[in-house]
C-alpha positions as CSV (number, residue, x, y, z in Angstrom):
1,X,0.0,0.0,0.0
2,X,1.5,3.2,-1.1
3,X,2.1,5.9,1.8
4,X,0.6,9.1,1.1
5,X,3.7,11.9,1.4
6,X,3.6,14.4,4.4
7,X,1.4,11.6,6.3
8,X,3.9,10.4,9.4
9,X,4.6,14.3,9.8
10,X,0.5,14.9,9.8
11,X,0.5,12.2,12.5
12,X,3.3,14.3,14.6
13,X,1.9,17.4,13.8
14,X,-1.7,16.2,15.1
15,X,0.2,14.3,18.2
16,X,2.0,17.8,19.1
17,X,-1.4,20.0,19.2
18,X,-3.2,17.2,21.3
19,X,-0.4,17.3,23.6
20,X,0.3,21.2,23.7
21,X,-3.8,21.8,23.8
22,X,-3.8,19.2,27.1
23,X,-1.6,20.8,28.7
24,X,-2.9,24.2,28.3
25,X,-6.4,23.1,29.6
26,X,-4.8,21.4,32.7
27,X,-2.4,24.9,33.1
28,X,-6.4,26.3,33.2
29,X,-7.9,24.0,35.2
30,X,-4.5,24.6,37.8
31,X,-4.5,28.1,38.3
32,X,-8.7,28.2,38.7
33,X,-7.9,26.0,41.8
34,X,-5.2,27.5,42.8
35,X,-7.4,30.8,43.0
36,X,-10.5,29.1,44.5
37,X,-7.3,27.9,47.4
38,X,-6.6,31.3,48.0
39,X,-4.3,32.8,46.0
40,X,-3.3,35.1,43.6
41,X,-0.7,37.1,41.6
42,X,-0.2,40.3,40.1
43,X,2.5,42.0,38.0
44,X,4.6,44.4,39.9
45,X,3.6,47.9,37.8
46,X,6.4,50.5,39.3
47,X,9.9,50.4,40.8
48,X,8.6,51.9,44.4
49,X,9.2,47.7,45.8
50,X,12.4,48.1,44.4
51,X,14.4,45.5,45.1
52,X,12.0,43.5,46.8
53,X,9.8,43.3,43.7
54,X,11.3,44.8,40.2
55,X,8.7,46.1,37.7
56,X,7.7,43.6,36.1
57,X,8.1,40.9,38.3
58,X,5.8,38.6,39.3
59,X,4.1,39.0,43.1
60,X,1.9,36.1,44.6
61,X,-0.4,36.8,47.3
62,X,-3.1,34.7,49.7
63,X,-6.2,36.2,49.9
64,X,-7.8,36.9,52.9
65,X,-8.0,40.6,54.2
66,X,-5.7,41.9,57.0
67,X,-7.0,40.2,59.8
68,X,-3.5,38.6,59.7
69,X,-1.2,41.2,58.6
70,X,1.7,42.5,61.0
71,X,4.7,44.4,60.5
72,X,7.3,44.1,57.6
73,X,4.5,42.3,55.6
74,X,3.9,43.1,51.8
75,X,0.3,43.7,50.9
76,X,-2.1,44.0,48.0
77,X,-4.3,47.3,49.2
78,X,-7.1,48.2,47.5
79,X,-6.8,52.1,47.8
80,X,-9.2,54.2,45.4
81,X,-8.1,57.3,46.8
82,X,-4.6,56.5,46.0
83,X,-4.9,54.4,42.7
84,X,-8.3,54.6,41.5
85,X,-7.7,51.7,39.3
86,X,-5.8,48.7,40.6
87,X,-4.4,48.1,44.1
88,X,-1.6,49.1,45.6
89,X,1.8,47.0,47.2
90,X,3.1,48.2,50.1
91,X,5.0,47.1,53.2
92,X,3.4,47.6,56.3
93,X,5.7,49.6,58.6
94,X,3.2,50.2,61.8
95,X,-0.1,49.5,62.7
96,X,-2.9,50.7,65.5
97,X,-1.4,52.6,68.3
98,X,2.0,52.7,66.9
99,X,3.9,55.9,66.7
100,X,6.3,55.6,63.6
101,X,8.6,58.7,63.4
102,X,11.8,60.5,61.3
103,X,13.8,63.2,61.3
104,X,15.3,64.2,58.8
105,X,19.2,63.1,58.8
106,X,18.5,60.7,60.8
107,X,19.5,56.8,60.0
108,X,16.8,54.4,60.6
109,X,13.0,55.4,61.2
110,X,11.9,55.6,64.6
111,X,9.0,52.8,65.8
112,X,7.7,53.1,69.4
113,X,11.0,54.6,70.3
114,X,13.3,52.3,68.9
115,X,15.5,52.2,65.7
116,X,13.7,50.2,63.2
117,X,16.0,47.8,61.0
118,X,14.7,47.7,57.4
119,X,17.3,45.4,55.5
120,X,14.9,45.1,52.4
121,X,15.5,48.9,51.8
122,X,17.0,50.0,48.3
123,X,18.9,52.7,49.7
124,X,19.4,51.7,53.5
125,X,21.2,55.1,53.9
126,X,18.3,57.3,52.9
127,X,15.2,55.5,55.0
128,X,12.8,58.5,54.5
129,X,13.1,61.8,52.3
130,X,11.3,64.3,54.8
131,X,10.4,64.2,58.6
132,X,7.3,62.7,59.5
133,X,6.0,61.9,63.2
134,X,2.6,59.4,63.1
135,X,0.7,57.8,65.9
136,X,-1.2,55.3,64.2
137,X,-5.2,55.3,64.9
138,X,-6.5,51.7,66.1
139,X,-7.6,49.7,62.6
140,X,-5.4,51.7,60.5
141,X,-1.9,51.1,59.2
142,X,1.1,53.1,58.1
143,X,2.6,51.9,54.7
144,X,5.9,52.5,53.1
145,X,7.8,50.9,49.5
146,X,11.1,49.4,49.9
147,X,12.4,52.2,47.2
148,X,11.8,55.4,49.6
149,X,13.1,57.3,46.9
150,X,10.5,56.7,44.6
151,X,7.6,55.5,46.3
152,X,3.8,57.2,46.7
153,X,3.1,55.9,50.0
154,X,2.0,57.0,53.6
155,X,4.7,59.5,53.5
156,X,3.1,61.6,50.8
157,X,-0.8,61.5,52.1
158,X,-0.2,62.9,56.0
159,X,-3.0,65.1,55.5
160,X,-5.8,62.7,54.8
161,X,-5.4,60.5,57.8
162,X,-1.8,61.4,58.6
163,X,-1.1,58.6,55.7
164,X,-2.7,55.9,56.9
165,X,-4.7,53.4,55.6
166,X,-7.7,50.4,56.9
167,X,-6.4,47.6,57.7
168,X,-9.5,46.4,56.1
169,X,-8.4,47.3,52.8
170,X,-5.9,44.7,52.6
171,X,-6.8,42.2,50.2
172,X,-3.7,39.6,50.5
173,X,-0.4,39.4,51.7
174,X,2.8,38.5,49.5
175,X,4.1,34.9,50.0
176,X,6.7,32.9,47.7
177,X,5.5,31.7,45.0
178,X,3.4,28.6,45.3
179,X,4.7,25.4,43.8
180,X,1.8,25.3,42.2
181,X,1.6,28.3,40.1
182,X,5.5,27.7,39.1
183,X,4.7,24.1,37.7
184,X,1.6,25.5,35.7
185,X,3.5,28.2,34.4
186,X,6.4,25.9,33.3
187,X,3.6,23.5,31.9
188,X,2.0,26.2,30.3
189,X,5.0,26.9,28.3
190,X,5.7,23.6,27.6
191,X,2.4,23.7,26.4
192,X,2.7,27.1,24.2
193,X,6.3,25.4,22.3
194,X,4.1,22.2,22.0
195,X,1.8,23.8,20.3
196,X,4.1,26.1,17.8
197,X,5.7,22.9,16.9
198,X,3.2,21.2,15.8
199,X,2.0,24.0,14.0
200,X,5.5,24.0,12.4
201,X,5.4,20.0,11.5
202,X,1.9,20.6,10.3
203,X,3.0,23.3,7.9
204,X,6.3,21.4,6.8
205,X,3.9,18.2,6.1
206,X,1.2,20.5,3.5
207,X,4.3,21.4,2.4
208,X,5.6,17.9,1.4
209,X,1.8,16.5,-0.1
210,X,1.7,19.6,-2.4
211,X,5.0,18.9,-3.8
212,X,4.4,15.3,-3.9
213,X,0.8,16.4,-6.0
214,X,2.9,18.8,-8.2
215,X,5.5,16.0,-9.0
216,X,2.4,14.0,-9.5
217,X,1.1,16.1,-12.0
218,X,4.1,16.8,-13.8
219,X,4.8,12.8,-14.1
220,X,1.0,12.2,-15.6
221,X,1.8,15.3,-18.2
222,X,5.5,13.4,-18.9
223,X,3.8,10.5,-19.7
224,X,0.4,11.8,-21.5
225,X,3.0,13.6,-23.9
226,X,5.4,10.2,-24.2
227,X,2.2,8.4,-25.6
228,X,1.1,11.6,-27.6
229,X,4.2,11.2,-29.3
C-alpha cells in the first residue's frame, strides 16, 4: 500500500497540538484551583518595591483581608483614593497605636521609640526623604515601599489621615511563589512550544503533499506527452 507523502509528519503534527492543547487546559484548570485555594498574583507595575519586587516581576499573594497582617508584611491594598484603578503594594511599617517617626538626617526610622531595621530597603542610607511623626489610629496602618526614593506611600498623604490606611483594605499578603503556580507556568509553556511545533510540523507536512501532487502532475503530463508522441 502506497504511503501518502507528508502523512507520518501529519500524524506528529496532530500528536504535538493534542499534547500542547492538554496541557494548556490542565495549566487552566490549575491556576482556577489555585485561586479558588486562595491565592493570587499580580505583576509588579512600578519600581517603588524596588528591590524586593522589580517592575515587572511577578508577586503572589493569599487572599484573605488583613486580619493577619503584622509588621514588615507586603500587601495588595485596595486604595481608590490612591490608585483609583488597581491596588496598591506596600510594606506595612506600623499598625494601630503605633507611633512611627523621622527626622530628617537621621538613619533608621523611629518605631515606638526604637531604631527600626529595614534590611529590604533600596537605599538603606536614605530610609525616609522628609520628617514625618505618626501615631497610628487603632484599625489603620502606616505603609511605606522598599524604594523610599520613589515610592507614593504613607509619607506623601499625611493630610488625609496622617497617611494611613484600613487595615480592612488589605486584600492579600505576599508569599513565595506557590509550587503550584511555578509548575503550571512551566507546563504552560511547555504547552505554548508544543503547540508552535506542531504548527510548524503541520505546515512542513502540507508542504511535502503539495509537492508530492505537483510532482504527481508533472509525471502524468510526462507521460500523456510520451504516448502523444
Amino acid at each position: 500500500m502506497k504511503r501518502t507523502p507528508g502523512r507520518r509528519l501529519g500524524m506528529w503534527a496532530v500528536a504535538l497540538l493534542a499534547l500542547g492543547g492538554t496541557l494548556a487546559l490542565g495549566v487552566t484548570v490549575a491556576t482556577a484551583v489555585l485561586v479558588e485555594d486562595g491565592y493570587t498574583s499580580r505583576s509588579v507595575p512600578s519600581v517603588s518595591m524596588d528591590p524586593t519586587y522589580r517592575r515587572g516581576d511577578t508577586a503572589y499573594f493569599t487572599l484573605g483581608g488583613g486580619s493577619g497582617i503584622r509588621r514588615a508584611d507586603i500587601a495588595l491594598i485596595s486604595a481608590p483614593t490612591w490608585v483609583p484603578k488597581g491596588d496598591v503594594l506596600k510594606r506595612v511599617v506600623a499598625l494601630g497605636g503605633d507611633r512611627i517617626s523621622y527626622k530628617a538626617g537621621d538613619p533608621t526610622l523611629v518605631l515606638n521609640g526604637v531604631p527600626l531595621e529595614e534590611p529590604y530597603l533600596k537605599d538603606r542610607a536614605t530610609p525616609a526623604t522628609a520628617s514625618f511623626d505618626v501615631i497610628v489610629p487603632e484599625g489603620r496602618m502606616f505603609v511605606l515601599g522598599d524604594n523610599r526614593g520613589n515610592s507614593n506611600d504613607s509619607r506623601m498623604r499625611l493630610s488625609d489621615h496622617d497617611g494611613t490606611l484600613p487595615v480592612s483594605a488589605v486584600r492579600g499578603k505576599a508569599v513565595a511563589a506557590p509550587a503550584g503556580f511555578l509548575a503550571a507556568g512551566a507546563a504552560g509553556l511547555v504547552g505554548i512550544a508544543l503547540i508552535l511545533a506542531g504548527g510548524g510540523v503541520g505546515a512542513a507536512a502540507l508542504v511535502v503533499r503539495g509537492r508530492a501532487r505537483r510532482k504527481g502532475r508533472l509525471q502524468q503530463v510526462g507521460q500523456v506527452q510520451a504516448v502523444a508522441r
